[in-house]
N, C-alpha and C positions, 0 to 999 in steps of 0.2 A: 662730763656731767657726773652725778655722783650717785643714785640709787641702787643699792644691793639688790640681783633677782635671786639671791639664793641669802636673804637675811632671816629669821627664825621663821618656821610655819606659821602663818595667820593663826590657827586655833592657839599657839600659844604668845600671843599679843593681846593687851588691852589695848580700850579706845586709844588709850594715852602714847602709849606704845606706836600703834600702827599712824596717828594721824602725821607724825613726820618722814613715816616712810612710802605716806600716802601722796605726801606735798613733792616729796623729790621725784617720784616715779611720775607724777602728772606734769613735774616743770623739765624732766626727762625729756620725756616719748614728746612732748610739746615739741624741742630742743630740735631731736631727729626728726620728726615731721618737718620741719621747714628745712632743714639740711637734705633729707631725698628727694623731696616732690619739688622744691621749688629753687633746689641749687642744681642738682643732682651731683649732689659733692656729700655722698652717706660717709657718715664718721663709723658708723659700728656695723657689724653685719646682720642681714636678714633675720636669722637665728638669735642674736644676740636681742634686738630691736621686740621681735617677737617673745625672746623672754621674761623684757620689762612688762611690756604687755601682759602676760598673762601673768605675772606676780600682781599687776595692779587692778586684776581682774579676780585674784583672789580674796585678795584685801577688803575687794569694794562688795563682794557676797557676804563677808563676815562685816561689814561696817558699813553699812547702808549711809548712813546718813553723812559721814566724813566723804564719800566717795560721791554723792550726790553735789557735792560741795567744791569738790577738784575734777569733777569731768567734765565741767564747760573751760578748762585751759589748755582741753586737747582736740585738737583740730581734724580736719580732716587729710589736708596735704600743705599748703605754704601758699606765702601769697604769692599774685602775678610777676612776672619778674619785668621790669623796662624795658618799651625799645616795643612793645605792641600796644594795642587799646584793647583794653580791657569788656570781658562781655558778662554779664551776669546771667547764670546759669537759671533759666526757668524754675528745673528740679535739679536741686544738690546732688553734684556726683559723688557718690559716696566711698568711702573706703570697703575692706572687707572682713569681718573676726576670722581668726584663725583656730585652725584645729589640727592637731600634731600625732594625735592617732585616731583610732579605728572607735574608743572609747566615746571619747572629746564629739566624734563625728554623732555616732549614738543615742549623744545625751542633747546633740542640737535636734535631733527628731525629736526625742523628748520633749524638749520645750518648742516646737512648734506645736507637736499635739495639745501638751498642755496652756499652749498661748489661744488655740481653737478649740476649745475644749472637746476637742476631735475622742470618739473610740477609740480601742486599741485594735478593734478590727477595721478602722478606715485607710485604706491605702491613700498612701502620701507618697506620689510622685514625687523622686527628684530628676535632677537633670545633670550633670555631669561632663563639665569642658574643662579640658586643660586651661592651667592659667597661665597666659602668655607675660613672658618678662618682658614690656613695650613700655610705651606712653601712653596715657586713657586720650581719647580725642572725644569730640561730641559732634555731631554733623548736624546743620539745622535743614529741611527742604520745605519749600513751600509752593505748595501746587505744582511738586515732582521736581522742583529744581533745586539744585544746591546754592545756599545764597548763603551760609555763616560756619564756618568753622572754629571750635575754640579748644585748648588746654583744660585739663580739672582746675587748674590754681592750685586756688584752697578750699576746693569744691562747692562752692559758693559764688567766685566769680574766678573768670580762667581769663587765655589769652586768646586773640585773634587771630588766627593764623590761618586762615580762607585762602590765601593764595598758596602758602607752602604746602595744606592738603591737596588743591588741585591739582599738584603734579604728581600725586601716588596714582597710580594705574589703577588699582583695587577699589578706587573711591566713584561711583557714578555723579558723572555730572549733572544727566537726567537720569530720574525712576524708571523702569520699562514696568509697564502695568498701572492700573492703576490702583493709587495709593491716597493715602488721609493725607487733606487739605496742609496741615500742619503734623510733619512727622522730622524729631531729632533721634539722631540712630547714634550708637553709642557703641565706641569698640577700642581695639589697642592699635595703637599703629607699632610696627615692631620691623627688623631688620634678619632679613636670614645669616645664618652663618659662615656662605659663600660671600654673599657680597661685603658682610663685616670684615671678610679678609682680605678681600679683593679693593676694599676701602682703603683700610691699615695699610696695604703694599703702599699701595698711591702715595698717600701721606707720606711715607719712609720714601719714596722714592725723590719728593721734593722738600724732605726736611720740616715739612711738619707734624702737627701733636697728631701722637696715636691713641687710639681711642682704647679702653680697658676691655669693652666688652659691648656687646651687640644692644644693649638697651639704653646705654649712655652713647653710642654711636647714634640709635635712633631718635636721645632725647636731645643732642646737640646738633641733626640734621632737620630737624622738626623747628629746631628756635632761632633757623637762621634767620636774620632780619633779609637779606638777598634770597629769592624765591629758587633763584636758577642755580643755587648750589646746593638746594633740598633736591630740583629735581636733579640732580647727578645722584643723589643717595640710596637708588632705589631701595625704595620702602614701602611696607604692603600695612594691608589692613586687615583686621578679622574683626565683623562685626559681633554683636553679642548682647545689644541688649537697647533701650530705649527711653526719652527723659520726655520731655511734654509729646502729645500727639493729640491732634482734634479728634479721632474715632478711634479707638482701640481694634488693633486689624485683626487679633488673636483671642483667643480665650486660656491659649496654655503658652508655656516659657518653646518647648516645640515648636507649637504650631507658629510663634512668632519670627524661628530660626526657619521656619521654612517660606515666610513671607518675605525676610531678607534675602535670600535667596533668588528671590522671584524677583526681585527690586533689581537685583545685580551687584549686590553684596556678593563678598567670599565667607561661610561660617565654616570655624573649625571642625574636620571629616569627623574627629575621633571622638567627637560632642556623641552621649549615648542619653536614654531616658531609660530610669533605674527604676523597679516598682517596689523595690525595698534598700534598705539601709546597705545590708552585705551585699546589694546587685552593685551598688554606686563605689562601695570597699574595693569589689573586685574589679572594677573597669575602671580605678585609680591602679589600682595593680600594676594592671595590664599596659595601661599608657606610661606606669613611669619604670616596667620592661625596655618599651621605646623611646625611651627617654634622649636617649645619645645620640642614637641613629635619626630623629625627629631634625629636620633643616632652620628648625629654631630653638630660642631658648624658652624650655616653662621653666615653674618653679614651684608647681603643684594642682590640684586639680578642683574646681569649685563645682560647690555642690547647690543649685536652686529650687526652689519650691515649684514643680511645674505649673500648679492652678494660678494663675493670673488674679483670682478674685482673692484669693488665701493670702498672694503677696501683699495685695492691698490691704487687709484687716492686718496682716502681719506687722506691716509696715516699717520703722527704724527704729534706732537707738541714736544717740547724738552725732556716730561718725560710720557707722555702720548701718542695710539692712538685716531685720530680721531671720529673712527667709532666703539668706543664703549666708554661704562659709567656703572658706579658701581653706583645703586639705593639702598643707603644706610639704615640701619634701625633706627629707635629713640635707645638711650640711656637707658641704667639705672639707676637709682635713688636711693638714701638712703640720711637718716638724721644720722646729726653726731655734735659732737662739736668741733667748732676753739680755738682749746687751745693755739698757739700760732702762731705769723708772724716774721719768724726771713728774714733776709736779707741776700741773696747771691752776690757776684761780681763778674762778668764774665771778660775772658780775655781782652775784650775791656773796661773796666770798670763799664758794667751795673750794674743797682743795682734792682734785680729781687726779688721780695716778695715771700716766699713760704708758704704755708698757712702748720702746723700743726697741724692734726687733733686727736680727739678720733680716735682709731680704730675702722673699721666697714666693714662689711662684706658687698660688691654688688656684686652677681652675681659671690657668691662661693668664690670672691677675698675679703681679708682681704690688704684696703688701709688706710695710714695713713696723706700723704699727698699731698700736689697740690700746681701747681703753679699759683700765681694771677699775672702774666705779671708783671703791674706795678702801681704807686701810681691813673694813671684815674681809672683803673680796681677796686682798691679796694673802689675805692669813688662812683662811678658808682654801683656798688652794694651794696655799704654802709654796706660792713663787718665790724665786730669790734669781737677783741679779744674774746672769752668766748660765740659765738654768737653759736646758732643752725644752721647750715648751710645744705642746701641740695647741695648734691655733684652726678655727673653721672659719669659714665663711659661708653664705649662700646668697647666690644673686650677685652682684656687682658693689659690693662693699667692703671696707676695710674690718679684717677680723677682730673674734674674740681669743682671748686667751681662755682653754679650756682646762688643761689642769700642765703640771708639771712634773717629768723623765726621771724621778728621782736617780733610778738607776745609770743615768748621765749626767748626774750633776758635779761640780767639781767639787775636790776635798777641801777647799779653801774655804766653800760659800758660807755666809752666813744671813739668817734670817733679816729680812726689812724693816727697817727700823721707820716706821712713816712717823714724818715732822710732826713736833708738836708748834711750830715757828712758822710764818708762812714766808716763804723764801724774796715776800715784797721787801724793797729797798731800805722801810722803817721797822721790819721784823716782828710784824705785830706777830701777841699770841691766835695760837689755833687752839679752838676750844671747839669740845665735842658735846653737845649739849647732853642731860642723859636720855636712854632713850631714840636717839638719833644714828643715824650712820653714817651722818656727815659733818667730819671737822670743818669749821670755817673760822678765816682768820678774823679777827676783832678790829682790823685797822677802818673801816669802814671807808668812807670817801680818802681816807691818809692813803689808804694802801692804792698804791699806783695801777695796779691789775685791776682791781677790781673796777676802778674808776674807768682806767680804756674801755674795759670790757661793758662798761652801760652806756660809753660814747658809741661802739659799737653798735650793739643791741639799737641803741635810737636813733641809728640811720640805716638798720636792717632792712631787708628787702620787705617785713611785711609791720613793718613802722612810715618811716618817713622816707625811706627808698628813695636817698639821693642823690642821680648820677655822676659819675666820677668821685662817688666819698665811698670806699669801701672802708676793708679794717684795713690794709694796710696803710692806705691815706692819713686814717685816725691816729695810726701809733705814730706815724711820722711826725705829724701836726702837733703831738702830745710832745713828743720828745724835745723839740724846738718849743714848747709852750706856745703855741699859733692858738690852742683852745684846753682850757679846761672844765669850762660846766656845756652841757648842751646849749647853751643861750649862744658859748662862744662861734660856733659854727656858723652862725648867720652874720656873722660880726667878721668871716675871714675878709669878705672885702675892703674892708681896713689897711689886713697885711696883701694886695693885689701886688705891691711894686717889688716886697719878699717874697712870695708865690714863685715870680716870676723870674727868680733867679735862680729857686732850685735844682737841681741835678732833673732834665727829664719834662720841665713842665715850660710853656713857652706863651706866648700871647694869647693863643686858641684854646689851649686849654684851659690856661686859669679862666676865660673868657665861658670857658665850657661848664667849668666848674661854680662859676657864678652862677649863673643862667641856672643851673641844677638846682642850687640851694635857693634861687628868689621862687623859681617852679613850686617848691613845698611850702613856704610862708604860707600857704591856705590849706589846712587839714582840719578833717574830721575830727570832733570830739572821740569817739572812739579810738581812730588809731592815733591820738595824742595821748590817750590814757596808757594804751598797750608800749608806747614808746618812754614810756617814764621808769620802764624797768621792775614793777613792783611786783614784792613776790606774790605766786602764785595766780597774779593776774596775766593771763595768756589773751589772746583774741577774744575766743567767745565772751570770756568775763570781762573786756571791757565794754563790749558790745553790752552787754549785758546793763552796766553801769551809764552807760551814753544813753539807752534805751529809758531806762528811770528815771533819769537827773535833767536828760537835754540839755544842759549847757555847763560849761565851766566854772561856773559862779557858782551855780545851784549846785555839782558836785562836790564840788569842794568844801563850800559852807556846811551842807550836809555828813562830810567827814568828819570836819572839826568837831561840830555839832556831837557827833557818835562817838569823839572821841572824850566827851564834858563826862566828869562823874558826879554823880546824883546822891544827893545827902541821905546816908544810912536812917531806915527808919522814917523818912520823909512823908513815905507812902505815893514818891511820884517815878516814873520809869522813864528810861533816857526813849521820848520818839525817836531823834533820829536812827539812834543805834536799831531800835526796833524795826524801823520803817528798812534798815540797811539789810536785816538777817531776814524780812519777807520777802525779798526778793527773790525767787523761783532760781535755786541751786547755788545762794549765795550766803555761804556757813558762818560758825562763828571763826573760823579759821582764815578764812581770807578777808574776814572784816578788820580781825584785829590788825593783819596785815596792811590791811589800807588804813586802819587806823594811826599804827607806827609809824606809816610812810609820811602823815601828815604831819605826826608829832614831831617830827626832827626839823628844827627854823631850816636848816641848808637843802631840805627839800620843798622846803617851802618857799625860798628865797629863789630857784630853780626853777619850781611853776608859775612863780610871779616875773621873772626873769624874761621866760618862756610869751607868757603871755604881754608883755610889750613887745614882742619881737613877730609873730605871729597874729594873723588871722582862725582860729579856732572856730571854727564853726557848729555851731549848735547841731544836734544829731535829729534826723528826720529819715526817719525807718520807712524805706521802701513800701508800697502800698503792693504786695505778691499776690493777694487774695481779697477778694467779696465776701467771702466769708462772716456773717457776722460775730463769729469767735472770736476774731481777731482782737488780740491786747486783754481779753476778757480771762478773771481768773477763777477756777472752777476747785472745787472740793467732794471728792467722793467719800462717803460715810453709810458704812453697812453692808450688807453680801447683795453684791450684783448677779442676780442669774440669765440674762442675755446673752453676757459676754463678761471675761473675766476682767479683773480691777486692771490687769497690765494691757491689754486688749481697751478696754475703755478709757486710762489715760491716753493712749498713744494716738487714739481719735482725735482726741481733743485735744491734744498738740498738735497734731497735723490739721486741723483748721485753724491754726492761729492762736489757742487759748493758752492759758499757765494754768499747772496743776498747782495747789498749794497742799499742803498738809493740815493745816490750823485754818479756823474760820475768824476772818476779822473785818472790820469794818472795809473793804477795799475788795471783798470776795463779792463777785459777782452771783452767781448760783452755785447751791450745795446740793448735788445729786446724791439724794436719800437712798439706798437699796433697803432691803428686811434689816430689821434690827438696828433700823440708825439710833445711833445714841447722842452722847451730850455735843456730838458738833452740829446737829438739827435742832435739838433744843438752842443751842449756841445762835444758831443760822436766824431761827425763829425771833429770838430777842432782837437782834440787830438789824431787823425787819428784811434779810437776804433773801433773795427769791428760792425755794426750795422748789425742785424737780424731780419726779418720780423715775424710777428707773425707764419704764415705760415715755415720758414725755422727755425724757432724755434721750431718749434713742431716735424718738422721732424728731428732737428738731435737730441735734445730729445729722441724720438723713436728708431735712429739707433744708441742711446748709451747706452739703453734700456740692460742690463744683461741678 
């Protein structure tokens, strides 16, 4: 992928500047979300993944509005992967923000206080557990019994996996005590470091794959489709925390770890509750003193809000809670040599550097390569071929290159000369837009890579997840010409009697592989938009888009629509484009982009393609809530003194509403505080229901679940 974490400081970026290094860092971290959580096959390390992160965290404080506009393309984890049925999570298992020192930790009190407009003399319990490197699971019990167990997914909907949890020891099959009607317990399943090895021998002893490390050991013992080779894996649990429940058993994040307890859960011993910021600093300390000697693996220590009622006003951010934070650990280290930078092309045409390394062992992992983003990244640390490079890792992932040994370098080296040419078979130009940090080649659908790589992309696990069509399948099929637009895919039964001559594949298979692809003829409008490849469009924003348009017609037309230009002077204003950019987080940036997408005939001829071949289903969005918020879009104007403006959006997103910024005909209620101005006059003409701070809060309350 291609995003700089160390490209100019935000304060010295204009809009113009940051909004391309905004679009790469959100179709990034997008990238590697579904490569950990939902392959567990991470391309970059912990460290590195976390640094995109917090560049595009920088970015989105100085550029509000560009950043509003690329954070519905980043996920929470990836989607389910085949081979279980799928369960939809009540309440989103969320990911968690990270914080890398003692500062970072700090300024998260800060902004809790200031999200409750809390004193500075009110004591703000945290709580304080190690973060276990596992798999998230979610337990459902109903009336003390275990009846559902599932995967995060993409924290939205996970997998089934009820029988493979019943064979962890640590999990109760019944509750002891009693417990709420309806209670999902939520924790890590994870693998000690004895049995990881005592795993490993086994394997080596009959010739099978060893496993890298104890949390890809736990997450491919956990997704075995055969139950009875999970339970050989032993593997344990540590509970931690909770998603729907009919009675809330607790008042504090404590008193809830002592209720799991009581249930027959196992919670983490070394979990402490801190009454200040440097209590919680030091009992990170302390635990990552014991870090080593500890019989499993962390990889930092999370810090929660004790009060249960604070978490609730606290509430989320699109992939994150509030009121808590994962206080990450440093890195590991090793030297190794850069033996080679070959060049990869991604489906938008990037052109991504990967550093090939000597192999080298960090931290029990035998890694060979990394990625250097892009041509600033390698100039910026002035790699050069042949050089001594120290490389980190953390967690279970392939490294970053951190800088390079000058003092070991060889007298011959000389500086990398990155292509202006993209090394596809037609040589198209690589052009660096200005402003940008990412060369991409100009061959467009000519250039061969880029083409696999969106054949790819549209049979990806959280597109059209076709069994037996991975990428390698693809490029095979490419290279033989068997397909070249997505339309071709559904069309292999054609070539059934070539199929079936290939090196490897035999009656049952092709047979398999039919069966696969007639399986997905029926998808969602959603995940048919997300599999079309367009940039900047990730999950959430197609969602987003299936959500408004409901059907493929009305998208589409709608596009074209947005993309008509309107006579200078005229006095009339393009609706659809209008109607495109009110949609709740969707910019002028990803509009143009689905603009361009439509404008091009061979994209057009692809979706029309697409749609004689398929069943496309119109999108019909889960009914989650009673709520009368629901779909309903809300406009705050004026100083709230209840509760602060980010405190009162986050309400009314958690009932179901869209915040809008502008008031227009399609705005439901404008909640006036003191000193509303022209969007209540606004509100007023357009005959919008206007609500006081006060009658806002209470019907807030009485729609309260």
């Amino acid at each position: 992928m291609g995003a700089s974490t160390e490209s100019p400081p935000p304060e010295d970026l204009t809009i113009f500047d940051a909004e391309p290094v905004l679009r790469e860092l959100a179709a990034e971290i997008a990238h590697h979300d579904a490569r950990y959580h939902g392959q567990d096959d991470p391309e970059i390390s912990d460290a590195d993944y976390d640094a995109l992160r917090r560049r595009f965290e920088a970015l989105a404080a100085r550029f509000p509005s560009l950043a509003k506009t690329l954070a519905p393309t980043i996920s929470v984890g990836a989607a389910p992967v085949a081979g279980f049925a799928k369960v939809t999570h009540s309440r989103p298992m969320l990911s968690l923000a990270n914080a890398f020192d003692g500062d970072e930790v700090r300024e998260f009190a800060v902004r809790v206080r200031r999200f409750l407009s809390l004193s500075e003399d009110t004591v703000v319990e945290l709580v304080a557990e190690p973060k276990i490197d596992g798999l998230s699971a979610s337990l459902r019990y109903e009336n003390g019994r275990f009846i559902l167990g599932a995967t995060r997914g993409d924290g939205a909907v996970g997998e089934d996996i009820t029988r493979n949890l019943r064979t962890i020891g640590g999990i109760p099959e019944r509750l002891a005590g009693a417990a709420p009607g309806v209670l999902e317990v939520r924790g890590e399943v994870y693998m000690r470091k004895d049995a990881f090895q005592e795993l490993n021998a086994a394997q080596t002893a009959v010739g099978a794959k060893v496993f890298a490390n104890p949390r890809n050991a736990a997450a491919g013992s956990l997704r075995q489709l055969d139950h009875s080779i999970t339970a050989k894996r032993k593997l344990q649990f540590f509970a931690y925390s909770w998603g729907e429940v009919s009675q809330r058993p607790a008042d504090t994040q404590m008193g809830f770890l002592d209720k799991l307890r009581d249930w027959g859960f196992e919670t983490n011993q070394l979990t402490r509750l801190c009454a200040t910021v440097e209590d919680a600093l030091a009992c990170r300390a302390g635990i990552g003193e014991q870090r080593a000697s500890l019989p499993y693996d962390i990889d930092g220590v999370v810090y929660k809000v004790n009060r249960l009622d604070w978490q609730d006003r606290l509430g989320m951010v699109s992939r994150a809670p509030r009121w808590a934070i994962a206080h990450k650990f440093p890195a590991e280290q090793a030297e190794t040599i850069l033996r080679a930078i070959d060049i990869q092309v991604g489906r938008t045409g990037a052109l991504t550097p990967v550093a090939r390394l000597e192999p080298v062992t960090v931290g029990g992992v035998v890694v060979s390569n990394a990625t250097l983003h892009n041509e600033d990244e390698i100039a910026r640390k002035g790699v050069r071929i042949g050089d001594t490079v120290v490389i980190q890792r953390a967690g279970d992932v392939i490294p970053q290159v951190v800088r390079a040994i000058e003092a070991k370098r060889p007298a011959d080296s000389v500086p990398y000369d990155f292509p202006t040419i993209c090394p596809c078979p037609v040589a198209a130009e690589a052009v660096r837009p200005e402003g940008e940090v990412i060369r991409r080649c100009t061959g467009g659908l000519a250039c061969p890579f880029q083409a696999v790589e969106r054949l790819k992309h549209f049979v990806s696990r959280d597109a059209f997840d076709i069994d037996g069509l991975g990428e390698k399948q693809i490029q095979a099929f490419w290279d033989d010409k068997l397909i070249a637009h997505p339309g071709d895919i559904f069309r292999l039964k054609n070539h059934a009697a070539d199929l079936r001559k290939r090196e490897g594949w035999g009656d049952k298979s092709v047979d398999n592989l039919s069966m696969g692809i007639e399986s997905r003829r029926a998808i969602g409008l959603d995940k048919f938009i997300y599999a079309l490849g367009i940039r900047q469009v990730g999950q959430a924003t197609a969602r987003l888009l299936a959500i408004n348009y409901g059907t493929l017609d009305a998208w589409r037309t709608a596009m074209l629509a947005a993309g008509e230009k309107v006579e200078e002077g005229g006095g009339e204003t393009n609706g659809a484009l209008t109607d495109l950019l009110n949609i709740d987080q969707i910019g002028a940036s990803v509009a143009n982009d689905l603009i361009s997408f439509f404008a091009e005939k061979p994209n057009r001829d692809i979706v029309a393609d697409l749609e004689n071949e398929l069943d496309i289903q119109a999108f019909a969005a889960p009914v989650t809530s009673e709520s009368p918020m629901v779909g309903k879009t809300v406009v705050f104007t004026g100083t709230l003194t209840t509760m602060g403006r980010a405190e009162a959006k986050a309400r009314a997103e958690s009932l179901g509403a869209k915040v809008a910024g502008s008031v227009s005909k399609k705005t439901d209620y404008v909640v006036a505080g003191a000193d509303a101005g022209s969007k209540a006059a606004k509100a007023e003409a357009l005959g919008v229901e206007i609500l006081s701070e006060e009658e806002w809060v209470a019907f807030i309350e009485a729609a309260q679940i």
